[in-house]
N, C-alpha and C positions, 0 to 999 in steps of 0.2 A: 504493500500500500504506500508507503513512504516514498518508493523508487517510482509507483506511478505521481504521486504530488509533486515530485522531483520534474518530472518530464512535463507534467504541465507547466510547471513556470518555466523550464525552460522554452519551449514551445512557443507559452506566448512573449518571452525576452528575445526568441530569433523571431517574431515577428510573423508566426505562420501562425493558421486559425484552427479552432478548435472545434472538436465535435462538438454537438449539441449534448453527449451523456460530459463532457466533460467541464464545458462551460457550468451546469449542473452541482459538478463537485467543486469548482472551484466558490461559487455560491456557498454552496453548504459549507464549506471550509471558513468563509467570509465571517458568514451569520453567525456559527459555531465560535471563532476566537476573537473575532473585530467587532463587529455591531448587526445585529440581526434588523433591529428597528433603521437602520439609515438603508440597510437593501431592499428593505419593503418601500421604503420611502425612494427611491430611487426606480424600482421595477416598475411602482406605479405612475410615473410621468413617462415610461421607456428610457429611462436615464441610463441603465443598468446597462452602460456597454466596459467591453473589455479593450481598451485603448489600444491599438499597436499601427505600427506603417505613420506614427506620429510626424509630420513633415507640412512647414508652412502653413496653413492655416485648416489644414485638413489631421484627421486620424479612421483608422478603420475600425472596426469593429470585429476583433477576434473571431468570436462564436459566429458572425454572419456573413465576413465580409464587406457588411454595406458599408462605401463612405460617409464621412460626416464633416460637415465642418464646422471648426469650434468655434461657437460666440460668445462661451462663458470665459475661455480661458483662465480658468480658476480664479474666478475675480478680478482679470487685470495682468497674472502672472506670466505669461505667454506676450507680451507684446512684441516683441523680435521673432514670433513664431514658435512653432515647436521642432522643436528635434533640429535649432538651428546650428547648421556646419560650421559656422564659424567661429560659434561660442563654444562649440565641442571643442571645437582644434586648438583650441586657448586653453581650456582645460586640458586635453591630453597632450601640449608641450609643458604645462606646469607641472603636471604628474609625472612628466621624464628624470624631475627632478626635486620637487617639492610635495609638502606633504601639507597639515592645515597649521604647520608652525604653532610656534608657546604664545600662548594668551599674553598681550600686551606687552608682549618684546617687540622690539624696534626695528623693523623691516621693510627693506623698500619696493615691497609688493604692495601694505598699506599707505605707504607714503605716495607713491603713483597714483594709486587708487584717488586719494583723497585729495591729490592735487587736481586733479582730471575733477571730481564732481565738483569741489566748491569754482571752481573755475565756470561753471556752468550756474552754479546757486545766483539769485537773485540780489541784489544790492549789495550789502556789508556783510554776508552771510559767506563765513570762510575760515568758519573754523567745526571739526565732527566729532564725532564718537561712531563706534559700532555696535550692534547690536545683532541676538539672533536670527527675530524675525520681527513680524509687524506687531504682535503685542508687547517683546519683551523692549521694544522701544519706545511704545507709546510710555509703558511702566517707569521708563527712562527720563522720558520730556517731564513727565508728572514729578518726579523726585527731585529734576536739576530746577523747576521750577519754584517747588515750596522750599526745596533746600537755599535757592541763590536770593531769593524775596523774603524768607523767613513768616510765609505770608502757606495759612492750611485751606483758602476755598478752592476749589477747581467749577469754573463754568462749564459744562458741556450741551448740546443739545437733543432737545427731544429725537426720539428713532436714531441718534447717532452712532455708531459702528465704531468702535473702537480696539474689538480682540477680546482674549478672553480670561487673560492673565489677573494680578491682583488689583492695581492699580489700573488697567486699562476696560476690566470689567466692571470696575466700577464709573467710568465715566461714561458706558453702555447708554443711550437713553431710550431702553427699551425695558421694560420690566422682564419680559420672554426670560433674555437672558438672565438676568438677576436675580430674578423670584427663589429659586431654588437653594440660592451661598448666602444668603443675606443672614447677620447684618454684614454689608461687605465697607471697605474704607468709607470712612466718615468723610464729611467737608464737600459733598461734591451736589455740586444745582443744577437744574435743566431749567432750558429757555427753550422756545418754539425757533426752529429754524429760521432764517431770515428774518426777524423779528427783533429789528435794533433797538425800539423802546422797551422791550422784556431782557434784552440786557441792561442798558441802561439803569432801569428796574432793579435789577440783581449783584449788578457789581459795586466794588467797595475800594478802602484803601486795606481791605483783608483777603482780597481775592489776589491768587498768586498766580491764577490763567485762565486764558478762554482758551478752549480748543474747538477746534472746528473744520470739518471737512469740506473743500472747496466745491466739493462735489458728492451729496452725498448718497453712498451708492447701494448700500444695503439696505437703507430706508426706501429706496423707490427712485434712486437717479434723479435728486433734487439740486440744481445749480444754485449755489449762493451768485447771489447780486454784487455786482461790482463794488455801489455804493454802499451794502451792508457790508462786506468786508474793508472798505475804506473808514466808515464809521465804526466798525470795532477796533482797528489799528488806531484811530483817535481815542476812543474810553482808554484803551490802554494806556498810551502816550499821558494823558491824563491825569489816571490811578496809579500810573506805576506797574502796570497788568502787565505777565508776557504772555503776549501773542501765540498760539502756537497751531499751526496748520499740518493735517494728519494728511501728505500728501502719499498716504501706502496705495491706493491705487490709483492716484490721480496721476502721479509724477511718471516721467520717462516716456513724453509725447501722450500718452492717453489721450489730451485733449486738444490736443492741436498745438499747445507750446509743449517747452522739454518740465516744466513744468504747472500746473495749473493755476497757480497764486500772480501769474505771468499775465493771465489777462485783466487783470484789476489793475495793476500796477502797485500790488501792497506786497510790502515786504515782513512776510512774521518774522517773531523772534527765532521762532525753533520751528524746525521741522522736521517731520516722522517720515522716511526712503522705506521701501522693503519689495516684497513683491517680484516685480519683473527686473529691479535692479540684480536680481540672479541671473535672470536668460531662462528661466525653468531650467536651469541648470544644476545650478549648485547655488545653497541657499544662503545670505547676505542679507543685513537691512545694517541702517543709517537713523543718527541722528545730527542733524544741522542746527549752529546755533550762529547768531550774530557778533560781532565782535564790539563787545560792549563790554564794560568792568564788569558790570555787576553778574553776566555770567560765565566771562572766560577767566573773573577772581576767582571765584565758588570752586569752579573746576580743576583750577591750577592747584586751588586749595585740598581737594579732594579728589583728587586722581581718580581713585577708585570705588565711588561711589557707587557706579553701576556697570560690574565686571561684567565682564562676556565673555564664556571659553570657546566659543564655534564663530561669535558674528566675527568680521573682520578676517578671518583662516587668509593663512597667504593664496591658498589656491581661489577661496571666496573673491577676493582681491582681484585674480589674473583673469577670473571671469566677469564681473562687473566692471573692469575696466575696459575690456574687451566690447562689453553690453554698451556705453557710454560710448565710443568708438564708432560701434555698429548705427545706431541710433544717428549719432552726426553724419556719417559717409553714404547713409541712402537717403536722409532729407527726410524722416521717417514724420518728424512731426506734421513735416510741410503735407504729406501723403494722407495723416489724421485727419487734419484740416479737412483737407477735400475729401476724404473718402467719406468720413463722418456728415461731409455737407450730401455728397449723393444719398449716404443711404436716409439719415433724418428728412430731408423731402422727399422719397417714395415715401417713407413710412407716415408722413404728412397727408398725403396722398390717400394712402390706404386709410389712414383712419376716417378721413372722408367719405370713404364707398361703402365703409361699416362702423357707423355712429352706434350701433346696437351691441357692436364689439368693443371699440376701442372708444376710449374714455380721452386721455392725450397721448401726446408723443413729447420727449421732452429730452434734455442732455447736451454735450459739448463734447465736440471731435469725434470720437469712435468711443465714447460712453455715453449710452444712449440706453433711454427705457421706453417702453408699451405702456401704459394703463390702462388694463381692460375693466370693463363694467363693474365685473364682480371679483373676487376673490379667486373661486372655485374655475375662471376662466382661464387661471395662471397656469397649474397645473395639466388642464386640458390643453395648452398650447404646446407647452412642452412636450406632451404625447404627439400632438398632431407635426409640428416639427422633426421630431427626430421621425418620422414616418416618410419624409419629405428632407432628410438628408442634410437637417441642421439640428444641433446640441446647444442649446438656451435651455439654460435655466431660471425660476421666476426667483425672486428675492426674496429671504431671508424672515426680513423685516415688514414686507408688504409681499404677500401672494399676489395679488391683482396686475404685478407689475413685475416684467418682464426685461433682464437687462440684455443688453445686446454689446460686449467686448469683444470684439474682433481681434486676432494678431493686427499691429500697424503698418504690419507691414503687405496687408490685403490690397488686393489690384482691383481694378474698374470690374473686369470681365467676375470678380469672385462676390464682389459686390450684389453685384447681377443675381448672379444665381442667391443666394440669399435674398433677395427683393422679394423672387421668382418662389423660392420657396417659402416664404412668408405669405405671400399670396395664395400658394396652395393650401397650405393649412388652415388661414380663413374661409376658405369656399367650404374645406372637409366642416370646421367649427359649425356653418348652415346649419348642413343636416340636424344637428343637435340642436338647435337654440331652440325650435317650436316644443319641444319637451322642457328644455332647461330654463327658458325664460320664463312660463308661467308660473313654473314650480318657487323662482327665485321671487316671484310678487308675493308670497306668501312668507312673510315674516320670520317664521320658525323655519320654515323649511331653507331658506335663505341664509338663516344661521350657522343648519347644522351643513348646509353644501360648503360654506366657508370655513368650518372648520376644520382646523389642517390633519386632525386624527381620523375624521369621518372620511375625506379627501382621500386616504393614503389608503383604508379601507374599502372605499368605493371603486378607487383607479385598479388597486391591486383584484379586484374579483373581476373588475374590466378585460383586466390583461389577462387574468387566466383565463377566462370565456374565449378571447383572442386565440391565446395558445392553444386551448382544447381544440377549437372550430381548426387552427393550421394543421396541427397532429392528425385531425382527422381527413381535411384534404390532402393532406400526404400519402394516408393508408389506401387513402384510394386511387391515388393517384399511382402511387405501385402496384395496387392491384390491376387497374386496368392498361399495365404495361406487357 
């Protein structure tokens, strides 16, 4: 048994597919030692594929075959593509030689690195730290902040996304999250997104930061306003607040600059890197801060405040510097821009021809989200997409609302096809709505179709009906062969 589990991974690591009895066991293996409840929740939207033949904006699907192309890109993580050659080739000449180096010894892989990003950072912003990933930094902003202010509020806002660590779950502004670990850190307020007099409101000369996502993405792909981020750089300015902008999936072209706080013209104090600064490579995150006393003293002060034994590794280094490279020598933001301009007018477009579907369309560069009607639409798209040879997933934060992350580095013609299949999957949605919309005018029953347990129930008997109904077109299908 072990020599057969053996040959399935390796099977799908050389990239060749797998039977349908084996795809099965690797399932069962999943549910058995990882999480049973995320693959119910996954098989029910047809999520549940087996990633391989990963390349540019596409990946196949082991157990089937069928292409797919990615527009979740794990939140943002993929933007140079996947399975990209170049960032490979940058890692495996680092590995001819290096290995992930001693935690916070002096090396000129981080010194590169970090010359190369703050060289690109925004105004006076040119000095970093490393970090593992995207919460164990946000954990990081939050500590260098009340450490260097002496100052315990933290502003964050409603639905915002922050990770899931100590201090960065706690700036969550979703209960979802938090309900469960509470009481978690003290000090910490929520304001209504884009809502600069509910700051105003709330901040002090005891608040030691506002954080804030320029884009926020797990809430539903909500754009902050230029002048509301101008007008918090002022409260701050003010109170004495530092600013601090959580660019983990906004930054590295996402939105059409290298990074998002770019089209305001505001520059925060600190800022949170992670994500695609890997390559989906090898994993890296960042923290930026300004060169101002009050927090390059703090720091000088205390070195080691917020150690990191992985973020920063030299080889993390030779591939994010590589990603930063990549990103300037194809023009990738310039690419966002426009590609995110094509695809946001079809999808303007489309929401047009199905007012009964789509609620808005909304986002910057190639982050971009749906708002469908109801909740329980979210889901149902995500089935009908992947059917139609695209992988979206709905958010998080907001079911109703669908995000659409492309790699940036997506061309006109792949564009297209995505339009094209987002198209299709609204025509299949039809069929369904004369059953699903009356049901939804009824109050309770509206309820319980939004709820994301009943959802994952409902889809998952969906799809086995599906699979029953193939298995038996198959039988006969050899039969009358």
């Amino acid at each position: 048994m072990e020599d057969d589990k053996f040959q399935m991974v390796r099977k799908t690591v050389e990239a060749y597919l797998l039977t349908e009895k084996e795809k099965t066991q690797v399932e069962a293996l999943f549910g058995r030692h990882i999480n049973k409840g995320q693959l119910k929740y996954l098989k029910a939207g047809h999520l549940d594929v087996l990633e391989t033949h990963r390349q540019g904006v596409r990946f196949k699907d082991a157990a089937t075959g069928a292409e797919m192309i990615d527009c979740f890109t794990s939140a943002g993580c993929f933007n140079v593509g996947r399975h990209n050659k170049e960032i490979l080739e940058a890692l495996d000449e680092a590995l001819e030689c290096l290995d992930m180096g001693s935690y916070n010894m002096v090396s000129p892989y981080k010194m590169a690195f970090a010359k190369k990003l703050v060289s690109l950072a925004p105004g006076d912003i040119n000095h970093m730290m490393f970090a593992s990933g995207g919460g164990d930094a946000i954990d990081g902003v939050i500590k260098l902040a009340r450490g260097a202010t002496g100052r315990k509020e933290i502003i964050s806002t409603i639905k915002a996304y922050h990770g899931h660590t100590g201090f960065a779950l706690s700036a969550n502004g979703k209960e979802h999250y938090r309900e469960h670990f509470e009481p978690l850190m003290p000090g910490f307020a929520f304001v209504p997104f884009n809502d600069l007099s509910a700051v105003k409101a709330k901040a002090s000369k005891d608040t030691a930061a506002i954080i804030v996502e320029p884009v926020q993405g797990e809430a539903g792909i909500f754009v902050a306003d230029d002048d509301y981020l101008r007008g918090l750089r002022q409260i701050c300015d003010d109170l004495g607040i530092m600013l601090i902008f959580d660019e983990i999936q906004t930054g590295f072209g996402r939105t059409g600059k290298f990074f998002a706080s770019e089209h305001s013209g505001i520059v925060p104090d600190i800022m949170t890197l992670a994500k695609s600064i890997a390559g989906g490579i090898f994993p890296n995150a960042a923290i930026l801060y300004r060169d101002i006393d009050i927090l390059t003293d703090y720091v000088n002060k205390n070195p080691t405040f917020h150690p990191s034994y992985s973020g920063g590794s030299d080889l993390g280094c030779c591939v994010s510097l590589k990603v930063l490279e990549f990103i300037e020598k194809d023009r990738l933001c310039e690419n966002a821009e426009k590609m995110g301009s094509r695809l946001k007018g079809a999808l303007i477009d489309l929401m047009r021809e199905n007012p009964k579907i789509i609620k808005e369309v909304r986002g910057r560069g190639l982050m971009l989200g749906i708002e469908y009607i109801h909740e329980f639409m979210g889901p149902m798209m995500s089935d009908a997409l992947a059917k139609n040879g695209v992988f979206a997933a709905y958010s998080g934060n907001a079911p109703q609302v669908m995000r659409f992350m492309l790699p940036i580095i997506v061309t006109q013609e792949e564009i297209d096809e995505v339009i094209n299949a987002i198209r299709a999957a609204l025509k299949s949605m039809k069929v369904l709505l004369p059953f699903a919309l009356p049901a939804a005018r009824i109050p309770a029953i509206r309820d319980m179709l939004n709820n994301e347990h009943i959802q994952t129930v409902l889809f998952s008997w969906i799809r086995d009906i599906e699979d029953m109904v193939k298995k038996g077109l198959k039988a006969i299908e050899r039969r009358l062969q």
